[in-house]
C-alpha positions in Angstrom: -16.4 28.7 10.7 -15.0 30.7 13.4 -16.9 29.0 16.2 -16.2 25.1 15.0 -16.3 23.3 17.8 -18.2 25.6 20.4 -20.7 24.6 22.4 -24.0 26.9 22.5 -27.1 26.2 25.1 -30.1 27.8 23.3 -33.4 28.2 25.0 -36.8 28.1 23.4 -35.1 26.6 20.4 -38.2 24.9 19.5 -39.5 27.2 16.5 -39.2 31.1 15.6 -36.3 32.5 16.5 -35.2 30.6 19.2 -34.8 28.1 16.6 -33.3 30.5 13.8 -30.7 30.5 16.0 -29.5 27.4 17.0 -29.7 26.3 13.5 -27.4 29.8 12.1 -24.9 28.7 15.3 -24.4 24.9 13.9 -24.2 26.5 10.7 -21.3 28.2 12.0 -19.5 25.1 13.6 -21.4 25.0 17.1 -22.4 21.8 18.8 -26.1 22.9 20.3 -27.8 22.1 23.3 -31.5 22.9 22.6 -34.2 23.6 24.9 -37.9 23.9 25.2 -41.1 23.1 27.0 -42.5 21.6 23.5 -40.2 18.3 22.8 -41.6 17.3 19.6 -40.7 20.4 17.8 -37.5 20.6 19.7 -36.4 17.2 18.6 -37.4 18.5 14.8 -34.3 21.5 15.4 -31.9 18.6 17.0 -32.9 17.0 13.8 -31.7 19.7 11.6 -28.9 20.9 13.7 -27.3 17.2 13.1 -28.0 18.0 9.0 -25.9 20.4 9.2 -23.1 18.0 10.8 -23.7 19.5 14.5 -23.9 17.2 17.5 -26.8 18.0 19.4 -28.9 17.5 22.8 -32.2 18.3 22.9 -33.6 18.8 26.6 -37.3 19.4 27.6 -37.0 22.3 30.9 -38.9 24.9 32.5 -36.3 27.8 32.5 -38.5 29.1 35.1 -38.0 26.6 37.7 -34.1 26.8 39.3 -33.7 23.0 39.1 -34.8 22.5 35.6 -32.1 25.1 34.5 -29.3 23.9 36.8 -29.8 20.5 35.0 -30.2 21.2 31.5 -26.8 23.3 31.8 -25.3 20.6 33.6 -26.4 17.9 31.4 -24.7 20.1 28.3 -21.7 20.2 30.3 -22.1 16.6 30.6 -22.2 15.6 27.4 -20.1 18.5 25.3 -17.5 19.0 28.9 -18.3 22.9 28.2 -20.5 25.6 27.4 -19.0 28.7 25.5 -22.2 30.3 24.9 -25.9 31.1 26.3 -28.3 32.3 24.6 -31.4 33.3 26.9 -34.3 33.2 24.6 -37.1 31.0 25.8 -40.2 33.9 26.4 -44.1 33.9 26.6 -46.8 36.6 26.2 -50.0 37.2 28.2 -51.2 40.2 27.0 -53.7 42.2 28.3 -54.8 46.0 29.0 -53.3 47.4 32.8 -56.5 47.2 34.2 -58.0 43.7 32.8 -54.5 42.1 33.6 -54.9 39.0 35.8 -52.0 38.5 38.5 -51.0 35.0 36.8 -50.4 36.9 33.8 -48.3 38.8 35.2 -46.2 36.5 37.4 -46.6 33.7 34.4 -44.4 36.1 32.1 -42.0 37.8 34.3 -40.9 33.6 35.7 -40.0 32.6 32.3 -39.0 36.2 30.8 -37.1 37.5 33.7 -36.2 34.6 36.1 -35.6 32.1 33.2 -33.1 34.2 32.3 -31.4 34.6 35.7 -31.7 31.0 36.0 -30.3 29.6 33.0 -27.2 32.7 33.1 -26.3 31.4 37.2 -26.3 27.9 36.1 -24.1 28.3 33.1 -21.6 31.7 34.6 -20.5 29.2 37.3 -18.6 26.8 34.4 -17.6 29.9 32.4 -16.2 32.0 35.5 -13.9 28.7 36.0 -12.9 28.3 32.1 -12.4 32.0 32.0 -14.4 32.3 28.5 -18.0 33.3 27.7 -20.8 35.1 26.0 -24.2 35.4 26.7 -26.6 37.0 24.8 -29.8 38.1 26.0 -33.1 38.1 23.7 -34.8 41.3 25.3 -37.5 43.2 23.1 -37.8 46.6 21.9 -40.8 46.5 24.0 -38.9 47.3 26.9 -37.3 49.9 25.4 -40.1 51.8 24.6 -43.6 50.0 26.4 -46.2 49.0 24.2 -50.1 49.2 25.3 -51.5 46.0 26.3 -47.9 44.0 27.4 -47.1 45.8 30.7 -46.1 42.4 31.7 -43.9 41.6 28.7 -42.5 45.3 28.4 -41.6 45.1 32.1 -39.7 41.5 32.2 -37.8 42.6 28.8 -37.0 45.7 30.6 -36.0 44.1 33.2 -33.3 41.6 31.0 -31.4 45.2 29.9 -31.3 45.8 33.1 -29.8 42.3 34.5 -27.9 42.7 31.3 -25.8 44.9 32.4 -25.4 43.8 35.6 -23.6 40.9 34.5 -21.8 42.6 32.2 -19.9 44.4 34.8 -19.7 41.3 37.5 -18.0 39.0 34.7 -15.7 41.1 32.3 -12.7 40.5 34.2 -13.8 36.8 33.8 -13.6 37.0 29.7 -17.2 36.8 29.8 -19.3 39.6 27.8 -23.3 39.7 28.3 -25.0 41.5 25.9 -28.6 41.9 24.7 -30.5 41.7 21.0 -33.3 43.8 21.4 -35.9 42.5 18.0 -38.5 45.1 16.6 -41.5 43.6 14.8 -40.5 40.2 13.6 -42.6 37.5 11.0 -42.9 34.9 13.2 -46.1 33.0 13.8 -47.4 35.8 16.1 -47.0 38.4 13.8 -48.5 36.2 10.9 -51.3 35.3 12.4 -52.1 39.2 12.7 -54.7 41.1 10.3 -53.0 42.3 7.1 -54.3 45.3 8.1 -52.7 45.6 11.3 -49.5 44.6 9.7 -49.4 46.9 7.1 -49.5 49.2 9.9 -46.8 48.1 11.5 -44.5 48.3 8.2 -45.6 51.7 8.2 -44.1 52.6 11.5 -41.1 51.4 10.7 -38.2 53.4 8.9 -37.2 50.5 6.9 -40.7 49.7 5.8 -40.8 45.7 6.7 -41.0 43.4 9.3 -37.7 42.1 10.7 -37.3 38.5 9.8 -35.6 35.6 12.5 -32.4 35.6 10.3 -31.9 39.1 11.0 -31.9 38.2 15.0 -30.1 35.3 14.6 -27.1 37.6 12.4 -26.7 39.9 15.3 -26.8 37.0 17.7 -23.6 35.4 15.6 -21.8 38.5 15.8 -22.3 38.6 19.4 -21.1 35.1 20.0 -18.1 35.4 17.8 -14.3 36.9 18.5 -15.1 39.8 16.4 -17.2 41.1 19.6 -14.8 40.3 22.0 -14.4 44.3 23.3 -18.4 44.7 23.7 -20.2 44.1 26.4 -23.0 45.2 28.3 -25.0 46.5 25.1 -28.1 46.5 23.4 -28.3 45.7 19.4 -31.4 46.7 18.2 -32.7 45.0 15.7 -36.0 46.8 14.3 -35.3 48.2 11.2 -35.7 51.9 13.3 -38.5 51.8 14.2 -37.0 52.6 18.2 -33.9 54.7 18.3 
C-alpha cells in the first residue's frame, strides 16, 4: 500500500466513479475527504471508506461556488493537517442540440465542470506549493477530445479541463506537484444503464475493444496517477476508452 497514510480530497464521491475512486484510494492506504452535493449517498462512501480501515470526512459543497471549495479543502486540511492528492471529479450534464440549448445549461455545466475544477485545484495548490508535494488528477472526458452532438456544453468545459490541465502542469512542476488528466470513454454507470440496449449495443460497436469501460478501469489509471510510479509525468492525458478515441 504505497499510499498508506495519504490524504486524497475526492469530489463527486457520492456514487459512479467519483465514488470508485475514493473507495480504490482507501483501498490503497489513503485517508479520504469525500465530497458531494448529495450527503446521504456521500455519507454511504464515508461509510465504506471506514470498512476498509480509512479515516474519512464527508463534506456537502458546491465546487462551483469559491467559498464552498476553499472550505471543504480547508476543513481536510483541518482534520488530516494535509492534502497529498486532488482528484477533480464532481461534473453534470445538460444536454441539448446547439440550437435548443438554453443559456443556463450552458453556464450550469461549465461552473461545476470547468470552474469547480479551478476552484477546488487554487484552494488545495496553495497547501501543496508550501509542502512541496502533490498530484492532481483531473477527470476530463473523451468528449472533449473529440465533441459529441448534443453536449456542446459538456464537450467544451471537458475541453476546457485539458486545457487548464496543462496549465498547471507547467506553473507547479518545479513545486513536486504533477497535474494530469483521465480522459473516460463510454462508461456503465447509471447514465449509460439507463440507455436503450439498443443504443448501447451501438456504442460497444464503436469501440475497438468491444465493451463499455467500467468505473474500476478509471479509478486504475487514477491510482497510477496518484502514486510514486508517476512521479516523471505530468501534464498528460490517459485515455481510458477502450480506443474508441485515439
Amino acid at each position: 500500500m504505497e499510499l498508506k497514510d495519504k490524504v486524497a480530497v475526492v469530489t463527486g464521491a457520492a456514487q459512479g466513479i467519483g465514488k470508485t475512486i475514493a473507495l480504490k484510494l482507501a483501498a490503497n492506504g489513503c485517508n479520504v475527504v469525500v465530497s458531494d452535493l448529495n450527503i446521504e449517498k456521500l455519507n454511504e462512501t464515508k461509510k465504506e471508506i471506514s470498512d476498509l480501515g480509512r479515516e474519512s470526512l464527508a463534506i456537502k459543497a458546491n465546487v462551483a461556488v469559491c467559498a464552498e471549495a476553499d472550505a471543504m479543502i480547508e476543513e481536510g486540511v483541518k482534520r488530516f493537517g494535509i492534502v497529498h492528492i486532488l482528484i477533480n471529479n464532481a461534473g453534470i450534464t445538460r444536454d441539448s442540440l446547439l440550437l435548443r440549448m438554453k443559456e443556463d445549461d450552458w453556464d450550469a455545466v461549465l461552473a461545476v465542470n470547468l470552474k469547480g475544477v479551478f476552484n477546488c485545484t487554487k484552494a488545495a495548490v496553495k497547501h501543496m506549493s508550501k509542502q512541496r508535494e502533490g498530484r492532481i488528477i483531473n477527470i476530463a472526458s473523451i468528449v472533449g477530445e473529440m465533441g459529441n452532438a448534443g453536449q456542446a456544453n459538456y464537450s467544451a468545459s471537458k475541453a476546457g479541463v485539458i486545457g487548464f490541465t496543462k496549465t498547471v502542469a507547467r506553473e507547479f512542476a518545479g513545486r513536486n506537484i504533477t497535474c494530469n488528466a483521465v480522459a473516460p470513454g463510454f462508461i456503465e454507470t447509471a447514465m449509460t444503464q439507463a440507455l436503450p440496449e439498443k443504443v448501447r449495443e451501438e456504442l460497444a460497436r464503436q469501440i475497438p475493444m468491444g465493451r463499455l469501460g467500467t468505473p474500476e478501469d478509471v479509478a486504475d489509471a487514477v491510482l497510477f496517477l496518484a502514486g510514486s510510479g508517476s512521479g516523471y509525468i505530468t501534464g498528460q492525458v490517459i485515455n481510458v476508452n477502450g480506443g474508441m478515441y485515439m
